[in-house]
N, C-alpha and C positions, 0 to 999 in steps of 0.2 A: 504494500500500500504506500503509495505516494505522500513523503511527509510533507504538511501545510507550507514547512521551510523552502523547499524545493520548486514550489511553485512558480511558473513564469510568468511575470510580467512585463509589460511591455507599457512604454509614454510613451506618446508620438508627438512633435510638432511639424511644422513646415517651413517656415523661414526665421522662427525662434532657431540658436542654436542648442545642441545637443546637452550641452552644459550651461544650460539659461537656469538661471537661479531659481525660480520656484520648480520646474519640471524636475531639472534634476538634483539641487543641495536642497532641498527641503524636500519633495514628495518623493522622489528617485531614490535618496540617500535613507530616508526615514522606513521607506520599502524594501532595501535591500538588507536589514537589518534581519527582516524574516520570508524575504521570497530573494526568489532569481531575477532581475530586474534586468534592462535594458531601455536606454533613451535612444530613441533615434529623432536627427534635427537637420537644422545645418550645422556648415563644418563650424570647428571649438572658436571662440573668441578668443584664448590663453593663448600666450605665446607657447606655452608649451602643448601642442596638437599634437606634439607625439606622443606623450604622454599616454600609458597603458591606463583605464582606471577598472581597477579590479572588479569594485563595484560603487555605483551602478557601470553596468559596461555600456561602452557609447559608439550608433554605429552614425556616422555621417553622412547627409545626402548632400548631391553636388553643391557648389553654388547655385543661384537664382534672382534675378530681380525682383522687386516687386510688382512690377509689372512687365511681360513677359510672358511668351507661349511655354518656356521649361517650365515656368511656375505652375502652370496648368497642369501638365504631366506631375508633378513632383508629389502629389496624391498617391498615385500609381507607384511610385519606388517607393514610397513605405508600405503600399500593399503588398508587395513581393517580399518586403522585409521580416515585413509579418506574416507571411504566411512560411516561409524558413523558419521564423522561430518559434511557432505554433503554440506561440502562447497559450494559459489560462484565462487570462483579462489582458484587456487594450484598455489602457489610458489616455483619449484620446486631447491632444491640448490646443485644440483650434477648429472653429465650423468647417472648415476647409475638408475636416475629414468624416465629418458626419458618413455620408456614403458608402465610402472607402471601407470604413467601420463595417456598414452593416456584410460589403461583399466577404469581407475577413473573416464575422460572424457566420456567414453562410457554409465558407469553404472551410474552417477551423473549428469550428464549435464554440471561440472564446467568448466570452462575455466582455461586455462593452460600458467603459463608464464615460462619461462628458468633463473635464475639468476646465470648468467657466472662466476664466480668467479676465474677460472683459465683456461690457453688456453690448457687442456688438452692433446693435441693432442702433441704440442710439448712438453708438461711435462714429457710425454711417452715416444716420440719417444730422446729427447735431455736428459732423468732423467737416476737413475739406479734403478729405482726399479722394474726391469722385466729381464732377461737375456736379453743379447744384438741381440740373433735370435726373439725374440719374442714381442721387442720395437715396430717397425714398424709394425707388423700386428693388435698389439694390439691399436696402436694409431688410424691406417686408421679405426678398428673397432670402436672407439668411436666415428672418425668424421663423420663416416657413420651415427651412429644413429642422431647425434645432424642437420645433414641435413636433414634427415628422419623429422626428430622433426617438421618441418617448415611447415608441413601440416596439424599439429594441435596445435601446440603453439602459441598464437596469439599477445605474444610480449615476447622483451628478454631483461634483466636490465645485463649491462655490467661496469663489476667492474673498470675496465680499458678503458682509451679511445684509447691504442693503438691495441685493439681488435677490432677495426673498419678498423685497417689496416689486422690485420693477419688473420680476420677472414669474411666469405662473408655469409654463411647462413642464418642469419636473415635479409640481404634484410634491407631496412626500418624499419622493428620495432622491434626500439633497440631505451632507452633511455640507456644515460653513468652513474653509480651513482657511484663515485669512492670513495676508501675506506677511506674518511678524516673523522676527529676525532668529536665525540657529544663535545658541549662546555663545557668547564670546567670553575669551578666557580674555583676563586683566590686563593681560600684556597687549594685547589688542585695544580692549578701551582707553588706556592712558592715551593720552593727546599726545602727539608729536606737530605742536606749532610750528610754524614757520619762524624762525628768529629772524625776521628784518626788519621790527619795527614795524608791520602794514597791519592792516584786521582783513583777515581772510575772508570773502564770500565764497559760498559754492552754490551752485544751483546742478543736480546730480539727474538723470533717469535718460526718458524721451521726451525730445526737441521738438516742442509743437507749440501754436498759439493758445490751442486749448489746456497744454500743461502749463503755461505763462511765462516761459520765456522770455519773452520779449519786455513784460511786467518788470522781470527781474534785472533785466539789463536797463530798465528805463529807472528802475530804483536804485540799483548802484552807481548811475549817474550822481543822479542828484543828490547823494550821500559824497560820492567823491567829490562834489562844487564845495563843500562844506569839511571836507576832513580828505586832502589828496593820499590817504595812508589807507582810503578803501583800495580795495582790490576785489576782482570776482573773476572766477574761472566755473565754466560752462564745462560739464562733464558728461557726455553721453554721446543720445545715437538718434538720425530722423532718416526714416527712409523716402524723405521726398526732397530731392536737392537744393527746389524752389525754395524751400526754408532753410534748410544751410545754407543757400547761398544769400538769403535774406540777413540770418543771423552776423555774418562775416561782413557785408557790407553796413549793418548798422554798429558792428563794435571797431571798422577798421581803421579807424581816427581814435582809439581810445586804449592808448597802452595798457591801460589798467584792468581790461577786461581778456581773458583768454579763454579759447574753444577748443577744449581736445576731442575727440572723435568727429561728430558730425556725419560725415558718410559712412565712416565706418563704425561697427559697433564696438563699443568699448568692454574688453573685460572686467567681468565683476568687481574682482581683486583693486584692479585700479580705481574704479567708481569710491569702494572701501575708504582705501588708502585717500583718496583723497577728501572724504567724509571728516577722516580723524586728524586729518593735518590742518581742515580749518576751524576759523573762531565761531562763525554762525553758516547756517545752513536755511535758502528762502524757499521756502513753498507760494505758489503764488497763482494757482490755476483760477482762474478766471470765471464766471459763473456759469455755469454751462451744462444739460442737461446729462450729459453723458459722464460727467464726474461728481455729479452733485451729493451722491449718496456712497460715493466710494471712499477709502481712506487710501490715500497716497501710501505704499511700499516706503516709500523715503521718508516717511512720517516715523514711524517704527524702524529703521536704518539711525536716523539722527538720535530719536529720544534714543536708542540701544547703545551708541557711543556718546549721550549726553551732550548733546551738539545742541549748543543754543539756536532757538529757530528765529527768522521773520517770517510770520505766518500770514498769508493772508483772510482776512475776516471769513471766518466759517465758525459756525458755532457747535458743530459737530467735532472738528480737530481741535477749535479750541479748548473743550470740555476735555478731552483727552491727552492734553498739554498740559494745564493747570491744574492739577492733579502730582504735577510737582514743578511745577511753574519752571517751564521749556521753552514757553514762547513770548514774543511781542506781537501781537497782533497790527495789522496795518491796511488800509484801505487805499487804493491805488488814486482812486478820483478826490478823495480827500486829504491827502498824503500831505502830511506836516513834515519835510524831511529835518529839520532842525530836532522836532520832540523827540520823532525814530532815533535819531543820532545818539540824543541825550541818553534815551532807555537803552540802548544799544551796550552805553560807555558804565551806567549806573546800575542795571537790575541784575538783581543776584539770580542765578540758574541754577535749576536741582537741588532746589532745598528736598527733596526726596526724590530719594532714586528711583527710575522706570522699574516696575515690574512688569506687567501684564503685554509687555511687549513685545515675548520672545516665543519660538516658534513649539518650544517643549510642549506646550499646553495645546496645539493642534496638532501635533505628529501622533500622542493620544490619540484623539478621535480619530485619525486617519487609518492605526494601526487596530483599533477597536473593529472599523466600518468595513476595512478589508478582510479580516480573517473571517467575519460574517456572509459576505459576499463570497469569495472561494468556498468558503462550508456550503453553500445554499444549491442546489440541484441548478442546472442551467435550463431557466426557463424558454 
């Protein structure tokens, strides 16, 4: 008899890489603990790609654009992928493979779970990366399939718990496993400032108008008019050029601002690193339907390395800031850059340290939710 340990699993994504931080350091790593695990994405972000990983094991699919007839195809290589490693359960981590899924399902037997990772539908329909005739049809066609999905997906892991509100599909089975941080050992949370005398900004994830961006560089403007010792560095990844190349032309007269990745995607590791080497960390998405009810990953990244925040006004992240007073709150249209300044230079941070922000307390349910699923007959 096949012990429980032994069992395959399988993540999938599509132009996530292989080694994308929730697939595989939090749900991949947290599963390989008691099953046979495998990610399959795109190729690694790490410098080190060669890099064997025991477990989770990671297989790679080519590159791909984002937009692009490979991409289309790129469905179909992880169907072959999977049907070689004739998993137990498919993980599946993007609408993209909705389909793909069920053919897997058909030809393998395995069972098939959803992990939500973003509310799609209004990412489409509220984002700009479709013409504005072609948002709404393309969103109702995603939500189409992921309803479809509910007839052979037999449970769904949601990143967020306010996808219980905006979203109805999966019915009952849904657990929440939201995006908080794997624990860090000491040596990691201690600060490593910069010693030049400047106050670090960082603004860390995806490069988009809707994550606020552009907020954050028109904030550390006007902080620098008033204190030349700001500094902010832009850390991440946009897969739509028009916006790096938006970004680049508005910070290129402004020594004090710098942009690592951009087109390309940044390793985790580095995004980290540079978390703990600044002095404040700005959250600043802008109000907008498709993040209204989510908590930012880099919300829980900051509070986990005690990373002073500028946050901007939302009453949901701020209740989960002051709790050990992490943040300054600030409002973009009524923006006092002199007060910012002052709270910047005067408020004390952490008078209690983050608890509830680490991923221990979800790898729990996740590892609870799956040994019940593999037990359960495949319906």
């Amino acid at each position: 008899m096949q012990e429980i340990k032994k069992r395959r699993i399988v993540l999938a994504s599509v132009l996530k890489p292989a080694n994308e931080p929730r697939m595989f350091e939090k749900i991949g790593m947290s599963l390989s603990k008691k099953f046979d695990v495998y990610c399959i994405g795109a190729p690694l972000t790490s410098k080190n790609n060669e890099k064997s990983y025991p477990s989770p094991k990671v297989l790679e699919l080519p590159s791909a654009e984002r937009l692009s007839l490979s991409r289309l195809f790129m469905p179909f290589n992880v169907l072959v992928k999977v049907i070689r490693l004739k998993p137990s359960v498919v993980i599946i981590c993007t609408h993209e493979l909705i389909f793909i899924s069920l053919i897997a399902k058909l030809l393998t037997g395995c069972k098939i779970l959803y992990d939500i990772q973003e509310n799609y539908y209004r990412n489409i329909r509220y984002g700009n990366s479709f013409p504005t005739i072609l948002r709404y049809i393309v969103a109702l066609y995603v939500r189409l399939k992921e309803a479809l999905s509910r007839l052979f997906i037999v449970h769904y892991f949601l990143a967020e718990k306010g996808y219980e509100g905006e979203m109805s599909f999966f019915g009952k089975n849904r657990t929440v496993l939201e995006n908080k941080v794997i624990a860090l050992s000491p040596a990691t949370t201690s600060k490593k400032s910069i010693s030049d005398g400047c106050i670090h900004l960082v603004f860390t994830g995806t490069l988009a108008e809707t994550t606020g961006v552009f907020i954050a560089i028109d904030l550390a403007k006007k902080l620098h008019e008033l204190d030349p010792r700001i500094r902010l560095q832009i850390i991440g990844y946009s897969s739509k050029s028009e916006t790096v190349d938006h970004i680049q032309s508005t910070i290129q007269d402004h020594y004090f601002i710098a942009l690592k990745g951009g087109n390309t995607i940044v390793p985790h590791e580095d995004i980290l690193l540079a978390i703990q080497s600044a002095d404040f960390g700005v959250i600043s998405y802008p109000l907008n339907p498709s993040t209204i009810n989510s908590v930012p990953t880099k919300l829980y990244e900051y509070l986990a390395f005690r990373l002073p925040i500028l946050l901007i006004d939302n009453t949901q992240w701020q209740s989960i800031c002051d709790a050990y007073n992490a943040a300054i709150p600030f409002n973009p249209d009524t923006l006092s850059a002199e007060n910012l300044l002052s709270a910047l230079k005067a408020q004390k941070f952490y008078t209690t340290l983050p608890q509830d922000v680490f991923w221990s307390s979800e790898e729990k349910k996740l590892l609870q939710t799956m040994e019940t699923i593999v037990s359960e007959p495949n319906p």
